[in-house]
N, C-alpha and C positions, 0 to 999 in steps of 0.2 A: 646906386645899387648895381653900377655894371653897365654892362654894352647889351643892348639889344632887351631891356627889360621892360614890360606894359605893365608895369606892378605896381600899388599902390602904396608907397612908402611908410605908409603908420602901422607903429607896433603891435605884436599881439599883445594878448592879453596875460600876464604871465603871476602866479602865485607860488611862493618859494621853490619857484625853478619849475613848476607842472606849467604846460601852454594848457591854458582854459578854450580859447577859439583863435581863430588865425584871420588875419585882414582877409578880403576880398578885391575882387577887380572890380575897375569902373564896368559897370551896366550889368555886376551882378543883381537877382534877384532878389532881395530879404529871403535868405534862406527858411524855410520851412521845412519841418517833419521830426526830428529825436534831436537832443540834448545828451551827449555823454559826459559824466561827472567821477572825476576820481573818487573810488570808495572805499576800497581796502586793498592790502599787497599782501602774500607770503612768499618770503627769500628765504634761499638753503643754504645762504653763506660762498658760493661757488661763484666764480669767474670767470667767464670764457671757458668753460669746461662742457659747455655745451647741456649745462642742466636744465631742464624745462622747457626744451625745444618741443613736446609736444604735451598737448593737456587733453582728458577726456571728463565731463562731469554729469555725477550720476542724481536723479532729482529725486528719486527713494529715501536716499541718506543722504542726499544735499553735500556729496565730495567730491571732492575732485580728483583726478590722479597723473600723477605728472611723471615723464621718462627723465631717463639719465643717460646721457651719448657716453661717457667714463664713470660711469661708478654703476656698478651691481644689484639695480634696486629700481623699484618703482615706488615714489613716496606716496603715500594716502592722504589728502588735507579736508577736515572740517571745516565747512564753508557757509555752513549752519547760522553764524552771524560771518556775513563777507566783507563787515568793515574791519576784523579782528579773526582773520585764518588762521589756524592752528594746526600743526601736526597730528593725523590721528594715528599712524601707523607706517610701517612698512612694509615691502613686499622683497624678501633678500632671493636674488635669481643666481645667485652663487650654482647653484646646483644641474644650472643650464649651462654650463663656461667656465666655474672658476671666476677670479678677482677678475676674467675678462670680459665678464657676460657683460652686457648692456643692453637695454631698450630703443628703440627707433621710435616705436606708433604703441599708442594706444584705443580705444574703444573699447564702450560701457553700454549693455542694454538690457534690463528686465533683470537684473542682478548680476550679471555676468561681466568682467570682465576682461577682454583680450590684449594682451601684451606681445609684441610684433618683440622676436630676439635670434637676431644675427646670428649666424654658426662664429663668428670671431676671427681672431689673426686678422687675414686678409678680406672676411666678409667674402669671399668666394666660392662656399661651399650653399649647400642647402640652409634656410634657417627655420626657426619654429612659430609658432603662433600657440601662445599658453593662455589655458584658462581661469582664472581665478573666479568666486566670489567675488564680492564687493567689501566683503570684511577681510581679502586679503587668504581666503583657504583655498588652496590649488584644486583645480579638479580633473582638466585635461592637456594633452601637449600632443601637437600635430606636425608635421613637415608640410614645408612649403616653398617655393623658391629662393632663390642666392637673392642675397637683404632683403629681408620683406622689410618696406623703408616706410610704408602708409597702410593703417589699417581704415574701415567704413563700414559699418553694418549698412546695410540699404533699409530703406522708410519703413518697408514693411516686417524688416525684421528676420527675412527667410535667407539670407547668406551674409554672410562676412568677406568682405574683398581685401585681399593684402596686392598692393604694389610691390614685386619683387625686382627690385634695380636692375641687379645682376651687374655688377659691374666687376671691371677683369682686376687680377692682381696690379701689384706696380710694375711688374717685366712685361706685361700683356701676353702672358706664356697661357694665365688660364683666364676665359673670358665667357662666363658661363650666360646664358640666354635671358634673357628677360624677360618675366610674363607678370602674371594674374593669378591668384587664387582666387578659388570660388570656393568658397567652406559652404555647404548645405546646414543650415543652423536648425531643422526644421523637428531633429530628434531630441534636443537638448543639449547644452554644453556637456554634460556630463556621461553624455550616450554618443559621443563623439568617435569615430576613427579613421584610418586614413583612408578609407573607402569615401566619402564625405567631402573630401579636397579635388575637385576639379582643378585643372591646368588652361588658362586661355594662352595661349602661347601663339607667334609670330611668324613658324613655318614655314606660314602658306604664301608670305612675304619672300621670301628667300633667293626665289626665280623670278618674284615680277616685277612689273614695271612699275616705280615710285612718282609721285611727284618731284620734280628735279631740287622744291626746299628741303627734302627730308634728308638726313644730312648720314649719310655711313658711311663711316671713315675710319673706325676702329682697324689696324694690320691685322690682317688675315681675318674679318671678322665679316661673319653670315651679318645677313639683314636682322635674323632673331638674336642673336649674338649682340649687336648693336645697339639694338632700342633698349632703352633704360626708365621704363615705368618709375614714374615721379608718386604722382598724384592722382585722384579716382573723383568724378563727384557720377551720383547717380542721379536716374529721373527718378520723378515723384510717383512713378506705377512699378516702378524697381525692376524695370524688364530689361533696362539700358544704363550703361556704364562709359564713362569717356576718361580714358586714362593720360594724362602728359607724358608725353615723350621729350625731357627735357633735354638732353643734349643733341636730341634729331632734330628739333626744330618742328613738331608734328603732336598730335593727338590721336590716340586708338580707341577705334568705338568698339565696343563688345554686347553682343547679345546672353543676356544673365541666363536665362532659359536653356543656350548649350553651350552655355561658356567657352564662345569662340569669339575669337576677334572677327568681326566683318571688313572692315575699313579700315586704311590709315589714310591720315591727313595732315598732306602740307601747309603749313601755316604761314609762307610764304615770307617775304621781307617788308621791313617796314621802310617809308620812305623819308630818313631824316633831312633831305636835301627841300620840304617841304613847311613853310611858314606853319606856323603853329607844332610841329614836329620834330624841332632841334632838340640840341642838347649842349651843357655844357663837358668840353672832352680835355681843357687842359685844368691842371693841378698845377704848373706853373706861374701864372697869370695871377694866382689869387685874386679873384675879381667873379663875381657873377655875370655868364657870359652864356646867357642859354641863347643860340644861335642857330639857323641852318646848317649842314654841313653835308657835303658827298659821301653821305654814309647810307649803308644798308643798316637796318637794324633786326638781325635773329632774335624772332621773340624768343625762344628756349622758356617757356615759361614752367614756373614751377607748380604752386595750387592753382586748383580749379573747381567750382562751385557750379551749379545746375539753379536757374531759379524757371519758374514756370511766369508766363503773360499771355494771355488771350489767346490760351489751349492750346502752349507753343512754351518747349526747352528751350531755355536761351544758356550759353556754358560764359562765366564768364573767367579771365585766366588773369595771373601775377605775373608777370613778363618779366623774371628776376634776371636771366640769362644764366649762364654758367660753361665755364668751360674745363676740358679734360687736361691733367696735370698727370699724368704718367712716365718712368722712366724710361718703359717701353714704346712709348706711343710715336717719337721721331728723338731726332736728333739731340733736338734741343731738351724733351721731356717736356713739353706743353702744349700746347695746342695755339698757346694765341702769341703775336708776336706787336711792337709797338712799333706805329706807323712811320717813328721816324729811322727806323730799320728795315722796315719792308722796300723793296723795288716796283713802284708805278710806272703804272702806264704811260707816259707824257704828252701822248694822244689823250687818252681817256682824263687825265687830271693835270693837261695844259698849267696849273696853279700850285704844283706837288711839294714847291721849295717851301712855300707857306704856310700849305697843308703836313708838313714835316716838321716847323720850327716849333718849339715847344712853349713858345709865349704867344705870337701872332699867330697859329692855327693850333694843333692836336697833333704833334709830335707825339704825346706820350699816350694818346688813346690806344687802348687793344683791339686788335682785330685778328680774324683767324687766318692759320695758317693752309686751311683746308678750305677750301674754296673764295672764289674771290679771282682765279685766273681764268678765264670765262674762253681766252683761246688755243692756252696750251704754251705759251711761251714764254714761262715765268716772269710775268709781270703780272700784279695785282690790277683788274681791270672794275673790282671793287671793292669797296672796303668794308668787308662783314664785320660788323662790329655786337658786343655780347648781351640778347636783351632788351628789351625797348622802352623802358624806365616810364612803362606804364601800364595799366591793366586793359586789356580788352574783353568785348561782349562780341558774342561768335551765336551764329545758329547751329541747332543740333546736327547739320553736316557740316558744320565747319568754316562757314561764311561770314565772315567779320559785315560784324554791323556797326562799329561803335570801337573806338580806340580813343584814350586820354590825350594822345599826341605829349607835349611838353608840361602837360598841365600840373604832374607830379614835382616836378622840380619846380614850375615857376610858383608854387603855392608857399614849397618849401623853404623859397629864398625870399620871399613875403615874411614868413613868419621868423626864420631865424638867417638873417642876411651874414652876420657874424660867425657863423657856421654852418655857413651853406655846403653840401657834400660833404660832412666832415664821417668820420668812421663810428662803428662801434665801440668802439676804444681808443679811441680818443676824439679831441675836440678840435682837430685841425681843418681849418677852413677848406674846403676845394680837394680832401685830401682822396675823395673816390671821383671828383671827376674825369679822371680816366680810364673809369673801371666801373661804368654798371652805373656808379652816379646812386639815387636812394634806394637802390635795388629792392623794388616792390615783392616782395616773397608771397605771404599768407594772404587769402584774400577767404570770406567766408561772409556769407548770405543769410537773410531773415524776412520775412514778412511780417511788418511790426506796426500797431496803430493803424491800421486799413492799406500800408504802402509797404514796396519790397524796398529794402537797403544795402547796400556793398558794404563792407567792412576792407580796405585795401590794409597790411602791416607792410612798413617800411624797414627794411634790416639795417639801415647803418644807421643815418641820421633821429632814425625811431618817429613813432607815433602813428597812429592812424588814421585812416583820412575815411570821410564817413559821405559815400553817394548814393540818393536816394533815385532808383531804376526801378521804378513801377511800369516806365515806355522804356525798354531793354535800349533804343535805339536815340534814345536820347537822355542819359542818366544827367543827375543836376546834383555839382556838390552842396555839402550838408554843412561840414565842418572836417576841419584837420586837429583832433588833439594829441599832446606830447606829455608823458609821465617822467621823461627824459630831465636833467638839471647839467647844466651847461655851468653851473658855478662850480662845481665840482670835477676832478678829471675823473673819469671810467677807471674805476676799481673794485675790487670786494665790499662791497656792503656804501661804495660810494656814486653819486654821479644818474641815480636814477635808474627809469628801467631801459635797459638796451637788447639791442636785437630782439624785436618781437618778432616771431618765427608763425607764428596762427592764433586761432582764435576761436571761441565758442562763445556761441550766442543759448542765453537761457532764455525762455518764454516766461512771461508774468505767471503762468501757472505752474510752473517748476523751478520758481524762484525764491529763497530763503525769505524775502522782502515784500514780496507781492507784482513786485515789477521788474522789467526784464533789466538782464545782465550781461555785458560783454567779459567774458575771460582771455584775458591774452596771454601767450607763453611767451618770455622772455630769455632767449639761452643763451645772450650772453652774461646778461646782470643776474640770470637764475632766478628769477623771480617770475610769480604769477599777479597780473595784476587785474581787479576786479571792478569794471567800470559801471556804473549806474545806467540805466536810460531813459529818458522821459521824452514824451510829446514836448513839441516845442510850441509856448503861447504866443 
């Protein structure tokens, strides 16, 4: 299985191409607590077009409703029986954009549903937040900032939060601010105006002193300019809001009460150069090869989920990384550059010719071009690399309690050794270990059976890995399943489900079935797929 692997060689468990459960490690426990069972899918025919990157579902009418990154439209699906989903309708948004409009987020509550849509072109301008029905009848349309890219009712129901990215053009000529909306939902969707939309915005950042991880490096770009609101989870009294600051490196706490930001937070480096905490970084080697390595690891995480323990927020994050690809952004137009191109330190990484070759070290690993020279004399004195290819558990200011460390990869090169790191599109072995590796994206929360669960979504290699975190500071995995089929290559209507993007979790009580349900989005296979759950005997 590779250099450097503690993995237990016996196969999963696999039925026409779905992984049912995935081996374990020596001196694992007999896992205890949920059972996830493939139940039903609905696909819209699309491919990597980015269909069904986000799902919202409503337990009145038992629907679902899914976005579209390129196409005009938010589809409506009966889920009324979720072993056999059907189309019930559409939502055409032509009349917000033209053949350009598109969807980002969705969110559904008490009949209402909110549709997050980009002003278009370049996504640079203000975008909207619309309101529909649940049978799809328009009712209101509000502004709110440059891409609202995530929407969130909070628990209680009395605001709506959109994550607005705000990310600049591709010249980086316009590079509009990134904030919060805070919709007052307290009059009705239908008694809605822009009086109603608070702004939590970054400002008050602009002059002050940061933590040295938070990363602003945007040309000519303020501190509010910079930060680019990912993802939102709220606490369970809906007073408090923690949004990602995915390419800062950082998380912003916001007080809902006066929709201000309070706080930002550095979320520091992780340290790959530590056992249990490597990674594999070449795509060369083909070889599973998850090892230490003289790397820093930017979590840049993307979602984030709020669970409560013992009268205590815990945040937990998807450490997908990501980085800035602009024409305007430097020379090159990227932000990240590969190790065996970069200039080290020879002091600092005495070992750099090895660390450079692309079979015997991570030559072709990425690492960024913006920090990482710690004295000033262009030499790389570390090697920031995108992401930390696992999910973390953070206290409500920001104090990591709990990191997976390597545990995301080495589970997944247990369960499919033959396509360890391979893409969403296609099935080539090793083919993202230089790049992010299972790049953990969506991760979403539940209190199920008397116990809280993680749900982590993996975007390339696919499947979901299931940890059961009732002690925030000691989560125990559950099981890893894959709806993914590896005898097939990644096409239209072929190869299973790929790129799951998020997920919603249904309660037994708002369940077509009686029992709870995991929904996943899938945007690159455009497919929703609908997982069963049971206690485990």
């Amino acid at each position: 299985m590779g250099r450097q692997s503690r993995w237990l060689t016996a196969g999963a468990v696999v039925v026409a191409g779905v992984l049912l459960s995935s081996p374990g490690v020596k001196g694992d426990p007999p896992p205890k607590g949920i059972v996830l069972s493939p139940l039903g899918v609905y696909t819209t025919g699309l491919f990597d077009e980015g269909a069904v990157e986000i799902s919202a579902y409503d337990a009145a009418t038992q629907r679902a409703f899914l976005t579209f990154a390129e196409k005009p439209r938010v589809e409506i699906v009966d889920l009324s029986d979720p072993s056999a989903p059907q189309k019930f309708a559409a939502i055409d948004l032509t009349p917000w954009g033209g053949a350009g409009a598109h969807s980002t987020s969705v969110a559904v509550r008490d009949g209402v549903l909110a549709v997050a849509v980009p002003q278009g072109g370049d996504d640079s301008g203000p975008g909207k937040v619309l309101f529909f029905t649940t049978a799809g009848a328009f009712l209101q349309e509000l502004t709110v900032g440059a891409l609202p890219d995530m929407l969130t009712f909070t628990p209680n129901g009395r605001f709506l939060l959109t994550a607005n990215e705000g990310q600049p053009n591709q010249a980086y000529t316009v590079d509009p601010e990134g904030s919060v909306s805070v919709i007052d939902m307290s009059h009705g969707a239908g008694n809605l105006n822009q009086a109603d939309v608070a702004t939590a915005d970054f400002r008050a950042f602009n002059d002050a002193a940061l933590d040295p991880s938070i990363r602003i490096f945007g040309p000519r770009a303020t501190v509010a300019q910079d930060l680019e609101p990912e993802y939102i989870a709220v606490s369970h009294d809906s007073r408090t809001a923690w949004v990602t600051l995915q390419e800062n490196n950082a998380i912003g706490i916001i007080d809902l009460t006066s929709a201000a930001v309070t706080r930002l937070v550095g979320l520091g480096f992780k340290d790959h150069s530590r056992a249990g905490s490597g990674l594999d970084g070449s795509r060369d080697d083909r070889v599973i090869g998850i090892r230490p390595w003289p790397l820093r690891g930017m979590y840049l995480p993307d979602a984030i989920a709020a669970i409560e323990a013992h009268g205590r927020t815990y945040l937990v994050t998807a450490n997908e990384g990501d980085v800035r690809e602009y024409d305007g952004l430097n020379a090159a137009g990227e932000e990240s550059i590969e190790i065996e191109d970069a200039v080290l330190d020879p002091i600092k990484f005495p070992n750099f010719a090895v660390l450079q070759h692309r079979t015997q070290g991570i030559g072709r690993l990425k690492v960024t071009r913006f920090g990482g020279d710690t004295n000033g004399d262009g030499k790389l004195d570390e090697l920031r690399t995108f992401g930390a290819r696992s999910f973390s558990i953070w206290s409500d200011a920001g104090t990591q309690v709990f990191d997976s460390g390597d545990e995301l990869e080495q589970r997944t090169a247990a369960a499919f050794p033959q396509f360890f790191n391979a893409s969403n599109t296609n099935n080539t072995m090793d083919d993202r270990s230089d790049d992010k590796g299972p790049e953990p994206e969506g991760v979403t929360v539940a209190r199920l059976f008397g116990r809280t669960f993680i749900f982590v979504m993996l975007e390339r290699i696919g499947g979901v890995m299931v940890y059961e975190a009732t002690e925030p500071a000691s989560p125990r995995f559950v099981q890893y399943i894959s709806t993914r089929n590896f005898a097939q290559a990644p096409a239209a209507g072929a190869g299973g489900d790929l790129g799951p993007e998020a997920a919603r979790i249904v309660q037994a009580e708002d369940s077509p079935t009686g029992a709870p349900l995991l929904i996943v989005s899938n945007e690159v296979s455009g497919s929703l797929r609908i997982f069963s759950i049971a206690p485990q005997k």
